[in-house]
C-alpha positions in Angstrom: -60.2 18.9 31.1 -59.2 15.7 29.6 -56.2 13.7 29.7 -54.7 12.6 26.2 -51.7 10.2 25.7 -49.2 11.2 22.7 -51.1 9.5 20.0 -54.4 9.6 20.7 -57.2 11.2 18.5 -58.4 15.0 20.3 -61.9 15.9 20.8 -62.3 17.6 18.0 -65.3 19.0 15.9 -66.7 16.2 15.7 -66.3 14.8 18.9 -68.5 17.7 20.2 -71.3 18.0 17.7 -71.5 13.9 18.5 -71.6 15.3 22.4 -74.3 17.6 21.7 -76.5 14.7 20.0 -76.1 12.5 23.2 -77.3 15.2 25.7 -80.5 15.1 23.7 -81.3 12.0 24.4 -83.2 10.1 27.5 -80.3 8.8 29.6 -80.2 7.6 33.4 -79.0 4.5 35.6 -81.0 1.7 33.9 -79.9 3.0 30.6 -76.2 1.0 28.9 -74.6 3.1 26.9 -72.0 1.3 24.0 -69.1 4.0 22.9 -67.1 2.5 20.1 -64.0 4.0 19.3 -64.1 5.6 22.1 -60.3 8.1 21.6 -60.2 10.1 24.5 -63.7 8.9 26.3 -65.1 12.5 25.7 -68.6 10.5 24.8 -68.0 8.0 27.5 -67.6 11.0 30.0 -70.7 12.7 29.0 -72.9 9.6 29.1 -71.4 8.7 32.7 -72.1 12.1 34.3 -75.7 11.3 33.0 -76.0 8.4 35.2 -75.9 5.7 32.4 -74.1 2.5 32.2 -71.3 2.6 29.7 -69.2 0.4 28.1 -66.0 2.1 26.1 -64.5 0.1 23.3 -61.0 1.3 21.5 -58.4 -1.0 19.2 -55.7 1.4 20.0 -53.8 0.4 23.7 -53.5 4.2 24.2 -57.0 5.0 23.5 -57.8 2.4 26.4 -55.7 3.9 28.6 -56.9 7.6 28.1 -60.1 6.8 28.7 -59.7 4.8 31.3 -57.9 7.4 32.7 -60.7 10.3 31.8 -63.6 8.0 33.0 -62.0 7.2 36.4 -64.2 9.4 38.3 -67.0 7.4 37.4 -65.2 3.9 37.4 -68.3 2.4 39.2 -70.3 2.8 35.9 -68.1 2.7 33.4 -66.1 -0.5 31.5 -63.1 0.3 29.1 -62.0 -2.9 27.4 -59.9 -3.1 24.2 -60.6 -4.8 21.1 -62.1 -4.3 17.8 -65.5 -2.6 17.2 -68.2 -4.9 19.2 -66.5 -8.0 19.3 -65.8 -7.4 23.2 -69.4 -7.5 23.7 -71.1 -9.9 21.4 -73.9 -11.4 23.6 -74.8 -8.0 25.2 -77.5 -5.8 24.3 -77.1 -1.7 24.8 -79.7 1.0 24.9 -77.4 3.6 23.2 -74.1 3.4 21.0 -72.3 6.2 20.0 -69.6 6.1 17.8 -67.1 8.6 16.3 -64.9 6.3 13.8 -62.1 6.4 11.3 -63.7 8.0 7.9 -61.1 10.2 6.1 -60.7 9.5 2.7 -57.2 8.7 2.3 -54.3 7.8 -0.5 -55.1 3.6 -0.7 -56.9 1.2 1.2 -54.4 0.1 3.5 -55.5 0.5 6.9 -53.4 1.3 9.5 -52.4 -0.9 12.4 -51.0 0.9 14.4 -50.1 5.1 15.1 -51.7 7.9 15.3 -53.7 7.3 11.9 -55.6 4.9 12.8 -57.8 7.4 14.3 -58.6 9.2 11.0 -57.6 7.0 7.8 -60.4 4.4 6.5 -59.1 3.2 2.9 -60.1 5.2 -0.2 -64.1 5.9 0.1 -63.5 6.1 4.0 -65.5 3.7 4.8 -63.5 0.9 5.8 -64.7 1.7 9.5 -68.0 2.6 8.8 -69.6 0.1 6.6 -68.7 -2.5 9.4 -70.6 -0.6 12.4 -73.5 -0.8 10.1 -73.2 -4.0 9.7 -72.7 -4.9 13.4 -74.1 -2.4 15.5 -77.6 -3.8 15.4 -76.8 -6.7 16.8 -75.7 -5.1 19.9 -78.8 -3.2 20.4 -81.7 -3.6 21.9 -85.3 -3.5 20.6 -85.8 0.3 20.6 -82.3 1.3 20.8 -80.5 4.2 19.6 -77.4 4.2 17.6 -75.6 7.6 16.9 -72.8 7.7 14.9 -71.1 10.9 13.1 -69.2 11.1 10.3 -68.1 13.6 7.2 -70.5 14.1 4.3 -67.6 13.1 2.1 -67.7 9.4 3.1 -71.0 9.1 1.8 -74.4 9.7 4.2 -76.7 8.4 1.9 -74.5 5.1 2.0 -75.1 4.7 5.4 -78.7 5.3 5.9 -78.7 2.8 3.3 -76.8 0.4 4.6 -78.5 0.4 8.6 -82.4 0.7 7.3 -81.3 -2.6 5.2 -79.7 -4.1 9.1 -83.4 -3.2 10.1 -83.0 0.6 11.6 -85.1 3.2 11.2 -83.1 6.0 10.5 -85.1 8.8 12.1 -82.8 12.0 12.7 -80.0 13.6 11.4 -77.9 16.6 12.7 -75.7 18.4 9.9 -72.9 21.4 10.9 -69.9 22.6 8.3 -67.1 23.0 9.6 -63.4 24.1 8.4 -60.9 21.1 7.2 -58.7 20.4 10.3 -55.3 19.7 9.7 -55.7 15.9 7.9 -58.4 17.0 5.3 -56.2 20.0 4.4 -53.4 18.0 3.9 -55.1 16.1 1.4 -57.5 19.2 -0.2 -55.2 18.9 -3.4 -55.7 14.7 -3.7 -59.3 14.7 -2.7 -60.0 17.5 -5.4 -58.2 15.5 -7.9 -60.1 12.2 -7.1 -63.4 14.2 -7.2 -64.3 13.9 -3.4 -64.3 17.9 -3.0 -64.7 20.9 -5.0 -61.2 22.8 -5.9 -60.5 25.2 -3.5 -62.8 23.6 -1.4 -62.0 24.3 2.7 -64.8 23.0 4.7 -67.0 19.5 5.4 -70.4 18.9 6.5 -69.9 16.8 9.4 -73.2 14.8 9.6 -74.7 12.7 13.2 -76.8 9.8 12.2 -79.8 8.7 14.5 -80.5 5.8 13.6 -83.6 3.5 15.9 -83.9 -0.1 15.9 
């Protein structure tokens, strides 16, 4: 059972098809594990009771604190910091990052600052989250390392396959799973059908998990 502050993104769909991903891979003591955007620590959690070294990264002060408060069992192997995507750890190298960003298309491209929100809206293509992890993940892995990193078809896959084979990845696996719209995406079914992003009457997403090796 996790602990979730007022505020805090749930695991969710997503969160669990991610969780799925990362008990298929290798883990153990020597491995260090990067979770970016970490919510809840659901992924932090799961990589801990696996024995690995993991470092949990959220912007949001309440994010910190629920997973610092979920991953307190296993505080002797697992850092929770706060600050923005891997800036916290530039200089350190990671076997492993997962990552379950913002990447709801939403109504502009202001991105939020601050409530609840942030956990979901990432400007008008949804990728104002996105694009930057694929830009700065690499550098935070090592030779050989794994990044996984999920996110809905309708914030464009193909984008970022593109976008971490031309940081040097090999993109080498990806995990696919429809799901219904949870309460965000059906709140905006009539403005994303408008803009083109869904079909009309559309009610589900493909929720995609990209494996991407360096």
């Amino acid at each position: 059972m996790l602990v979730r502050i007022p505020g805090v993104y749930p695991a969710q769909h997503d969160s669990w098809v991610l969780v799925e991903a990362l008990k298929r891979e290798a883990l153990g003591p020597a491995f260090r594990v990067l979770d970016l955007c970490a919510g809840s620590g659901v992924l932090s959690v799961c990589a801990a009771e696996r024995g690995a070294r993991v470092t949990a990264v959220d912007v949001s002060r309440r994010a910190v604190a629920t997973t610092w408060i979920n991953t307190r069992p296993h505080r002797r192997s697992v850092r929770v910091v706060r600050g923005d995507l891997t800036e916290p750890v530039q200089g350190e190298r990671f076997d492993l990052v997962v990552s379950n960003p913002p990447y709801v298309p939403a109504e502009n491209d202001r991105v939020p600052v601050s409530g609840a929100a942030r956990s979901w809206d990432a400007g008008l293509d949804g990728r104002a989250v996105l694009d930057r992890i694929c830009r700065q993940v690499p550098d935070v892995l090592e030779a050989g390392g794994v990044l996984l990193l999920v996110q809905s078809a309708l914030s464009g896959i193909e984008k970022s396959q593109a976008m971490l084979e031309e940081q040097g990845l090999h993109v080498d696996g990806v995990s696919r799973v429809d799901v219904p719209f949870g309460p965000v995406l059906a709140a905006r079914r009539d403005m994303l059908a408008q803009r083109g992003v869904i079909a009309i009457g559309q009610r589900s997403e493909e929720l995609v998990v990209l494996r991407a090796v360096k």
